[in-house]
N, C-alpha and C positions, 0 to 999 in steps of 0.2 A: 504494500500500500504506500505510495509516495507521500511523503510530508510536501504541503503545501505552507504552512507557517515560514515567514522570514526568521529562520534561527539565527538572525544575526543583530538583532533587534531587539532592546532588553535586558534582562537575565534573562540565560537560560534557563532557571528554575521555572519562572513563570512560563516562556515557552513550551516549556517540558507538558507542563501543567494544563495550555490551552491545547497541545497538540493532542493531548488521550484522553482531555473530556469525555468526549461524546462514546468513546469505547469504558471508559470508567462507569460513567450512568447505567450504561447495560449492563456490566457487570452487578452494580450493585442492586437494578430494578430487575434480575433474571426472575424467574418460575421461583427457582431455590430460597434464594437470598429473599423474596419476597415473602413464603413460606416461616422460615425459619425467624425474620424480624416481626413477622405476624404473630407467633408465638401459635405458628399451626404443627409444629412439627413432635415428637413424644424425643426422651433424651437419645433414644438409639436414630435418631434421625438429624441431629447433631451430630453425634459419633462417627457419622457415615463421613461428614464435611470434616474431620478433627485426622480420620485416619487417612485421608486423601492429599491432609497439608502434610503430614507425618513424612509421605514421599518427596513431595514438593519440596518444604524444605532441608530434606538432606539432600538434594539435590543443589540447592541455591549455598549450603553451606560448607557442602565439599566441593564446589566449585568456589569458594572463597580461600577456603583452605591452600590451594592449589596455585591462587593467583595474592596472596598476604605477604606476598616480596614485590608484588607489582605498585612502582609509587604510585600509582594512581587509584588503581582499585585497592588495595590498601588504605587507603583514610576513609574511603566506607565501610570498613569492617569496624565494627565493635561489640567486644563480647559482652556486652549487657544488652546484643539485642538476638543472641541465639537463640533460637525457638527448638531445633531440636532437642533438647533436655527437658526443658517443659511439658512438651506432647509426651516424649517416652511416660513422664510421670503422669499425665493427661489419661492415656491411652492404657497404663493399666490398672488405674479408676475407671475407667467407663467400658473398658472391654474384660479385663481381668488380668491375672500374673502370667497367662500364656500368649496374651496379644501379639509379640511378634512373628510366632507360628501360624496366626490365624487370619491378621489381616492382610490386606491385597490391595492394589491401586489400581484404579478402572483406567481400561485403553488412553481415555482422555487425559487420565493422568501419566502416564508411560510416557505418551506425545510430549506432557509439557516438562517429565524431566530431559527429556532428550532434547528438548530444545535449548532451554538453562546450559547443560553440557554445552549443546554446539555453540550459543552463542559468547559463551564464556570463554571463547579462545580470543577477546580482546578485553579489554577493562571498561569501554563502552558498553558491551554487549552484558557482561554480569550485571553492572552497574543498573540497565533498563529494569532488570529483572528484580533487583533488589530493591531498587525504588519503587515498583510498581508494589510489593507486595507485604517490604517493613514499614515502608512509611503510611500505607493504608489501614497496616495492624494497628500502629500507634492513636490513629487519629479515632479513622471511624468503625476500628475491630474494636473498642471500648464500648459501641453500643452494646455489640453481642457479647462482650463480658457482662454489661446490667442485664440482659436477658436470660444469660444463663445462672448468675446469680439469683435473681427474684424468681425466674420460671422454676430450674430447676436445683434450686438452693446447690449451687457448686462453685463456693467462695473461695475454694483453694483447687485440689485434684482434681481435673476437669473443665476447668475454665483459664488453668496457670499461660496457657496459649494468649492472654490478651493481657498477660502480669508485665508490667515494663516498671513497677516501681524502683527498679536499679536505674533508670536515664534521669533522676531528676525532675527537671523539669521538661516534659514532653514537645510544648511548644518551643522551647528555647535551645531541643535539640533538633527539634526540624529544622527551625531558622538554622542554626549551624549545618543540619543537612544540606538545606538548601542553597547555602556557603560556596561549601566545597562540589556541586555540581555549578556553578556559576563560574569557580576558580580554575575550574581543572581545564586541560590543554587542551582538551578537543576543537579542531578545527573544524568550520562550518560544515563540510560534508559528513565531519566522524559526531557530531552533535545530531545531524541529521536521520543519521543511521543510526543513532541508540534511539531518538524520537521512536522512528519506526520498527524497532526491539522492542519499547517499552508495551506499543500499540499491540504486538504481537505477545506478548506477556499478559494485557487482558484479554486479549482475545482466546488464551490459552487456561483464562482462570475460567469465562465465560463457558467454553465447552466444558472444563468440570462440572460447573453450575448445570448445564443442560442435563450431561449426563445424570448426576442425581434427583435432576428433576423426574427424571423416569420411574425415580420409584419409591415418588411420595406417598404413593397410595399407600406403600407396609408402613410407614412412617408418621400419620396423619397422627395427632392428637385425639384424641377419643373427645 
């Protein structure tokens, strides 16, 4: 999908920002995501979305691993925003002490690790991915921590997925997020081409979201 935004105009934060709008809003207005903030879903229909991130981000995290000597994608890593530690302890609250024998990532999800892999053979390329999907947890994945909190009372085990109490202040790490993608070296075309990674990163969450929309019926809230 070609960026039409003048990436050379501005900060690139906010560029970043008006270029996956409109892929961001589907994301967040899918079937699923509508569902689940509805507070239509029972907690095993939850779980379904918690063990799907499970793969996602070990894919986004050992792809960081990999690139933590790279000056550039390097100052996006920070380990108070690792989410696989979390989910493990997540996932064996809500599945049980055998969960990593038992759960599985749907197609949709396989696609978007192997995407994370390929595009992560540049620091742009991780970078889309990582912004598309930490800095959405920080802001507006706090909703679905109050809903899993109040719906299904999971104050700690179970909801640890949306705990960022180690960043401080949340806003004042984004502005710094937003810092260091406005600082970094990418030139207009290499700017352009994480734009269009990042676009392809929701559009990679979005057919997760499809795919479990397929089977909210086992899942509905009584």
């Amino acid at each position: 999908m070609p960026v039409t935004t003048d990436v050379a105009s501005g900060p690139f934060s906010a560029t970043l920002r008006a270029s996956t709008m409109a892929a961001h809003d589907r994301a967040n207005h899918s079937v699923y995501m509508n569902a689940l903030l509805g507070g239509e879903l029972t907690v095993e229909g939850y779980t379904r979305l918690a063990i799907q991130y499970y793969f996602i981000y070990q894919a986004i995290e050992r792809a960081g691993d990999k690139l933590a000597a790279d000056p550039v994608a390097g100052k996006f890593l920070f380990d108070e925003l690792l989410r696989v530690p979390n989910l493990e302890r997540d996932l064996e609250h809500l599945v049980g002490p055998d969960w990593r024998e038992t759960v599985r990532p749907l197609p949709s999800t396989e696609r978007y690790a192997r995407q994370v892999a390929e595009a992560s053979d540049w620091s742009g390329g991780f970078v889309a991915h990582h912004y598309t999907r930490y800095l959405g947890d920080i802001a507006g994945g706090q909703v679905i921590r109050r809903l899993l909190e109040r719906k299904y009372e999971l104050t700690e085990a179970g909801s640890l997925f949306y705990h960022f109490d180690q960043l401080g202040s949340a806003p004042k790490f984004r502005d710094n997020y937003r810092e260091q993608l406005n600082s970094a070296p990418w030139n207009e075309d290499e700017r352009a081409r994480l734009i269009d990674e990042a676009i392809v990163a929701f559009e990679c969450n979005i057919a997760v979201f499809d795919e479990l929309a397929g089977e909210l019926d086992s899942y509905r809230a009584a």
